[in-house]
DOMAR-899918 format. One record per residue (C-alpha): residue in three letters; chain; x negated, y negated, z. Coordinates in nm, 2 decimals, decimal comma, padded with zeros to 4 digits. Example, Ala and Ser with C-alpha at 12.3 -4.5 7.8 and 13.67 -1.06 7.14 Angstrom:
// residues 2
PT   r c     px     py     pz
PT ALA A -01,23  00,45  00,78
PT SER A -01,37  00,11  00,71
This chain:
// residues 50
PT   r c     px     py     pz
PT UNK A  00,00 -01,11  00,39
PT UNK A  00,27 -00,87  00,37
PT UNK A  00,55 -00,82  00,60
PT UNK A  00,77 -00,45  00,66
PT UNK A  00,99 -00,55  00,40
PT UNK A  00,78 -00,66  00,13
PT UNK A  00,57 -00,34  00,26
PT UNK A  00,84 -00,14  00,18
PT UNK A  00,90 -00,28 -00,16
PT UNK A  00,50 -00,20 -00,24
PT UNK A  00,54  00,14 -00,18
PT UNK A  00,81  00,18 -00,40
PT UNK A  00,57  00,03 -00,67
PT UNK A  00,31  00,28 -00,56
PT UNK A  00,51  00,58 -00,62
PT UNK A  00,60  00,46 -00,96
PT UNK A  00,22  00,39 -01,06
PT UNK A  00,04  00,69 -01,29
PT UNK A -00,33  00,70 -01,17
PT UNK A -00,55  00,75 -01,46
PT UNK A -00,88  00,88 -01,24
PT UNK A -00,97  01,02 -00,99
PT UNK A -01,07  00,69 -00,80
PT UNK A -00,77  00,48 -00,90
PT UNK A -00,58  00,82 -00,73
PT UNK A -00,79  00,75 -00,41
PT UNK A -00,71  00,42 -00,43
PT UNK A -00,30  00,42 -00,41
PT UNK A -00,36  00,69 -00,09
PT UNK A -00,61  00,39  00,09
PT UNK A -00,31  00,14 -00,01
PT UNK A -00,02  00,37  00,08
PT UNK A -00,18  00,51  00,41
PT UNK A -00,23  00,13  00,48
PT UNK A  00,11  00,02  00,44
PT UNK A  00,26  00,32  00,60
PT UNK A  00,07  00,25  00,92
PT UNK A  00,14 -00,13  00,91
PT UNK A  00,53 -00,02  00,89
PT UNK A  00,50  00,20  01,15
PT UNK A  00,39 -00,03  01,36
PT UNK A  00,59 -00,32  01,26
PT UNK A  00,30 -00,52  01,18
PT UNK A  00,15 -00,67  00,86
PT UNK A -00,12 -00,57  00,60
PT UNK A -00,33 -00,85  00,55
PT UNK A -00,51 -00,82  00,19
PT UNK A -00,84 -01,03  00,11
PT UNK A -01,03 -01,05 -00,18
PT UNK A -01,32 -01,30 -00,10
């Protein structure tokens, strides 16, 4: 679980990341749309990998 700081951090990682496709492109923009949102509504983002 992330919080609006760590949030914050995660984007800047984002926008440092080179995708090499087209699907690992789409990817960052589901993850950054995701964070943005949770910011904005100063929330968490919740990721699970079962």
């Amino acid at each position: 679980m992330f919080n609006t700081t760590q949030l914050t951090m995660l984007l800047d990682e984002l926008a440092n990341l080179s995708p090499s496709n087209d699907k690992e492109a789409e990817m960052l923009v589901v993850l950054r749309d995701a964070a943005e949102a949770a910011i904005r509504r100063n929330g968490y983002l919740w990721f699970s990998v079962d």
